[in-house]
Phi, psi and omega in degrees: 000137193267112175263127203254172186327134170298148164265156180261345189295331198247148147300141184336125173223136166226137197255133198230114136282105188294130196286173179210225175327109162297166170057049177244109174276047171290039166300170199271358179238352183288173177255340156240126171268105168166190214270135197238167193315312165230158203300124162213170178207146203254143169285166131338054192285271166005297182281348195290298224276016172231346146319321183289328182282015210213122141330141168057000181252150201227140184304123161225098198273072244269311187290316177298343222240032182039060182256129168270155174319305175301329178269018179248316183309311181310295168022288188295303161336330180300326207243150162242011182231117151227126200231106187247139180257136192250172168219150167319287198258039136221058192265332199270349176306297213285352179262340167273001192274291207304316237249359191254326173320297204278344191286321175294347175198144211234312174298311178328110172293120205212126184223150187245166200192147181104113197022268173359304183270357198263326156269305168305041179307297174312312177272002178271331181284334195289332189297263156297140153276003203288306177331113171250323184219156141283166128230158134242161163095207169249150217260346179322284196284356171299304179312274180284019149278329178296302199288352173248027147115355182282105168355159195268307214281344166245044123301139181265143182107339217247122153252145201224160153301133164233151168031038194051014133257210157245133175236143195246151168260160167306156166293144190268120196336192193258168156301091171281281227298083178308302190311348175299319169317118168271186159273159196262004174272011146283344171278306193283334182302327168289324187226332184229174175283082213311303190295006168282335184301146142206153183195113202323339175265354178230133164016101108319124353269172212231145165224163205214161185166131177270141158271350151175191192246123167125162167230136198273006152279139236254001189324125163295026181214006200261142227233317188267314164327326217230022172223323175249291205297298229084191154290336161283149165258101179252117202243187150242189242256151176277355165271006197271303190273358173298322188293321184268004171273315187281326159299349178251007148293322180277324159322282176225110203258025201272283212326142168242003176199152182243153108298087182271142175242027171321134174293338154191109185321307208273024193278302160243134197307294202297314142002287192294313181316312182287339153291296173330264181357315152295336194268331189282346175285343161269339154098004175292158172255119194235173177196137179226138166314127207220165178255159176282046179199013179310121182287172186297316189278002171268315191261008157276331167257045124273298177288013156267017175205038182095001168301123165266307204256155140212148196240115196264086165306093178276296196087295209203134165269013180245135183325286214292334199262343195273335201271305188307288204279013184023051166300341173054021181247152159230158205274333175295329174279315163334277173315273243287295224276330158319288161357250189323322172285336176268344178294338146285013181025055175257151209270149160223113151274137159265153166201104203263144180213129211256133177113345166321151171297147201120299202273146166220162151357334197250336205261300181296329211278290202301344166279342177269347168285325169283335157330295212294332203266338141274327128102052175287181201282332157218176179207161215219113152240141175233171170316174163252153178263086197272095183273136145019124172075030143232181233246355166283326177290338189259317163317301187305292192282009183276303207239017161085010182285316216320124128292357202189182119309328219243130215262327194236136175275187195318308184285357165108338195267169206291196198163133176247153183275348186213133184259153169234161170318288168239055163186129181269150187321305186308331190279332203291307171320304160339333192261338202243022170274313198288342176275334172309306199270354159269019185253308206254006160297008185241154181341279174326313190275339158319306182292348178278308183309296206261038183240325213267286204295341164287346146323319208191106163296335167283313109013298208265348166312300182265356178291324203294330179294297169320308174303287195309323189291339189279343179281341204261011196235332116346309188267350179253000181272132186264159164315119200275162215241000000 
């Protein structure tokens, strides 16, 4: 990794993904944080892109690149700003980081960011004093006005120690002019390895980047809209991002897939078609987060123009409960927009989540019957999570589900958080073994998975890998206490 030039204008900063949970993939862009059935890790978008607005300051992303707390310390000395991004379940991790950061440099200045804090502001400064601010909402330009050097109290955005209290600044507008922003693959060409990235469903290696921000659906359990993005879909422009699709091709020119992770690519059609159009002109392979109602000509003119994947949050094969979490999809259109997409032979990883308000035994059975009956190409199922600042959390705790705090057990791996009358944490843990193995335990998906990897020797190095791992992750989820 390369250290850039100092500015004189900015303080020294350095953006910290904090190590926690071996193999926890909590990067600022997943969507559940925490150690998953196979090791993968998502970038740094969120601190990259804000990394880019602070002159001289540099990125360090510690879990893929196995950096320990001990190989951080020396470090700290370099810097006079450090800005680490937490999440709820690395939140007491990343606070044992700041307090060792700040024990190792006394000077240091060290603030925190990302969802967690941004609902929990008060109680995230009370946690360590090492802590001097939060933000909130979204944090780019909160950040590099704290790195140039601006009184705290007039940042917009920020709660900071005052006076052996807490003081909040007002909120900072929303961010329109996406295009103001630069880019972030000049941060990851600078600071990270690409070939540390990996994520079991897409091209190795991979570069991931957002087009823009907020989602216009409403989930009651989707953790960044309702804490950072917001509700508007504020993208940017499709010559903004071709240009910057066409600089990470010079960039890196090894990647075999872009990734967008915008929370749902396809909110707007006519957009999207106009970035496709451009990416087809680069000859590039892409994949985007997509909702289950994308029409036929629209995702014909996304795969005429380089679409592989697309990754679908079905969540629940059952109406009501899909009805519950206002997911706004029906299951009829769903099967229709699967249908047409794999008849266009675009790749679908799903992703479903077992434990919604709502779900019963009789309810898991039908979502896994509706897996099997759409048949995406993988599947990805987790807990349901109740994080802090949405409105599943405020619901959970309203009605007495919550068992705990706590989202993740010792090792990082998911753990559920929420009990119901009728159906207990253990079946909902209990459930998501059973679905794995009735999904990729069959004939049919074995003989396509060993169709593949006899296909592409490279295909078959890392699925066989992937397979262990997923068998040994399996043999090992323990019974939740």
């Amino acid at each position: 990794m390369m250290m850039s030039v100092m500015s004189p204008s900015h303080l020294r900063t350095l953006f910290l993904h904090p190590p926690s949970y071996h193999g926890f993939d909590g990067g600022p862009g997943s969507r559940y944080q925490a150690r998953r059935e196979i090791r993968s890790f998502w970038y740094p978008t969120w601190l990259a892109q804000t990394a880019a607005l602070v002159p001289g300051s540099r990125l360090i992303d510690a879990p893929p690149n196995n950096l320990t707390l001990d190989k951080l310390l020396p470090r700290a000395r370099e810097y006079e700003l450090a800005i680490l991004h937490t999440s709820t379940p690395s939140f007491s991790h990343d606070v044992k980081v700041a307090e060792a950061l700040k024990a190792a440099n006394p000077e240091l200045r060290i603030g925190f960011v990302g969802p967690h804090v941004s609902s929990e502001p008060e109680r995230s400064l009370r946690a360590s004093g090492s802590i001097e601010f939060v933000t909130r909402d979204e944090f780019d330009l909160t950040v590099e006005e704290v790195a140039r050097g601006i009184p705290l109290n007039r940042v917009l955005g920020l709660c900071y120690r005052k006076n052996g209290g807490v003081a909040h600044t007002p909120a900072r507008p929303t961010l329109e002019d996406m295009d103001s922003l630069p880019f972030v693959v000049d941060v990851y060409k600078r600071d990270l390895t690409v070939e540390n990235y990996f994520i079991g469903y897409l091209l190795h290696p991979y570069v991931s980047l957002y087009t823009g921000r907020g989602c216009r659906s409403r989930c009651t359990f989707c953790l960044w809209p309702q804490t950072v993005g917001g509700h508007r879909y504020r993208t940017r422009s499709p010559e903004h991002v071709v240009e910057e699709i066409r600089l990470a091709t010079r960039h890196f020119p090894q990647v075999k897939e872009y990734f967008f992770d915008d929370d749902t690519f396809t909110d707007d059609l006519a957009r999207a078609e106009a970035i496709a159009r451009g990416l087809g002109k680069l000859g590039v392979s892409w994949s985007c987060n997509a909702k289950a109602n994308v029409p036929y000509a629209t995702l014909r003119a996304l795969k005429d123009n380089g679409l592989r994947l697309l990754l679908v949050g079905y969540e629940s094969g059952n109406q009501q409960i899909l009805n519950n979490v206002r997911k706004g999809i029906r299951l009829d259109i769903a099967r229709r927009f699967t249908r047409e997409a794999k008849e266009l032979g675009i790749k679908i990883h799903g992703t479903f989540i077992v434990g919604l308000p709502g779900e019963t035994p009789e309810t898991i059975r039908e979502t896994i019957r509706f897996a099997l009956e759409i048949d995406p190409d993988t599947i990805q199922v987790s807990i349901v999570a109740p994080y802090p600042g949405t409105e599943l959390y405020r619901t959970a705790m309203d009605n007495g589900w919550l068992t705990g705090d706590r989202l993740v057990d010792d090792r990082g791996a998911q753990v559920s958080a929420l009990s119901y009358p009728h159906l207990t944490r253990t079946e909902i843990f209990h459930s998501v073994e059973e679905f794995y193995r009735r999904f990729y335990f069959r004939p049919r998906k074995i003989f396509t998975m060993v169709k593949e990897m006899i296909g592409d020797r490279a295909v078959m190095r890392r699925r066989l890998g992937e397979g262990v791992e997923f068998l040994r992750f399996l043999s090992s989820r323990r019974q939740p206490c």
